[in-house]
C-alpha positions as CSV (number, residue, x, y, z in Angstrom):
1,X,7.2,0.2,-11.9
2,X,7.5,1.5,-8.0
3,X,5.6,4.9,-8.0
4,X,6.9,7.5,-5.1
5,X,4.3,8.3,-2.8
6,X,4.9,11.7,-3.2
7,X,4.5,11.9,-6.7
8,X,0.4,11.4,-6.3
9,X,-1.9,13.4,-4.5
10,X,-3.1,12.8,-0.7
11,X,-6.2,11.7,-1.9
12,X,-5.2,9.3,-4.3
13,X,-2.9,7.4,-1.9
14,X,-5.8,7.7,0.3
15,X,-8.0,6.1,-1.9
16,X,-5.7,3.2,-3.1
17,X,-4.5,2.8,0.8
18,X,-8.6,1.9,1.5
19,X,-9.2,0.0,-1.0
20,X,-5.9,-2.5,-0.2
21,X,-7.1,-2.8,3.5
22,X,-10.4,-3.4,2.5
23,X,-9.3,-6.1,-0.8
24,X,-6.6,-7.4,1.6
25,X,-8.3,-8.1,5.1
26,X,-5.5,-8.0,6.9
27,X,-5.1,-8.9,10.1
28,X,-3.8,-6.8,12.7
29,X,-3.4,-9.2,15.8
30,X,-6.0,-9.6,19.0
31,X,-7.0,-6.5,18.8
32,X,-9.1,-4.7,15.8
33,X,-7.7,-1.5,14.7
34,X,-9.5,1.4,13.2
35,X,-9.3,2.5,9.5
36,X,-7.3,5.3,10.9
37,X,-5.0,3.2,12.7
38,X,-4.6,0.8,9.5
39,X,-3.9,3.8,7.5
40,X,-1.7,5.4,9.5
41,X,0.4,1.9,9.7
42,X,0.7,1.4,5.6
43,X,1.5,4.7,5.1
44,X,4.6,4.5,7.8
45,X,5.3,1.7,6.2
46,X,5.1,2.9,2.5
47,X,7.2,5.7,4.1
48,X,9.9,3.6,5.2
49,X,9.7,1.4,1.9
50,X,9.3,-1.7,4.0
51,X,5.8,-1.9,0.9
52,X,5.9,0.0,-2.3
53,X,3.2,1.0,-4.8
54,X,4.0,-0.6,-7.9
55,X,1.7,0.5,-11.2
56,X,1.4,-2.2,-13.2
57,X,1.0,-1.3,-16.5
58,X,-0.1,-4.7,-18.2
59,X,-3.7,-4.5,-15.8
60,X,-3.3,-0.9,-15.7
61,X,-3.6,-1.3,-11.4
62,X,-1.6,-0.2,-8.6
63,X,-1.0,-2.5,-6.1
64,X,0.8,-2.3,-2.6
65,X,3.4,-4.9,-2.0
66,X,6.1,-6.1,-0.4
67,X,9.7,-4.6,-1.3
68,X,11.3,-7.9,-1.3
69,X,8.3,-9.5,-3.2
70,X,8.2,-6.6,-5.7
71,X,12.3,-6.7,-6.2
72,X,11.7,-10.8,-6.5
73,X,9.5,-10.7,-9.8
74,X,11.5,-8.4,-11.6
């Protein structure tokens, strides 16, 4: 189930935005961005719907993906 961002709280997407770029490693080119910077490019991106929270409620977990790859294992 995709869950709105603006149906949690600030802190909560805070909190699962950290813990994805710190579970996911990603890589953001040559240069190394900040946490800020990393958070401020998922949530544009969450805005934009380019990724989605999806709640998953066989693990009880939210997870960030993809649209497409969310929309791919339904």
């Amino acid at each position: 189930m995709i869950i709105e961002i603006d149906q949690i709280s600030s802190e909560a997407l805070n909190a699962i935005i950290e813990n994805y770029i710190l579970r996911e490693g990603t890589d953001y080119g040559e240069s190394e961005c900040s946490m800020a910077d990393k958070k401020q490019q998922i949530t544009a991106q969450l805005k934009s719907k380019k990724i989605v929270l999806v709640y998953s409620e066989l693990h009880e977990t939210v997870n960030i993906l993809p649209f497409e790859q969310f929309t791919s294992h339904e």
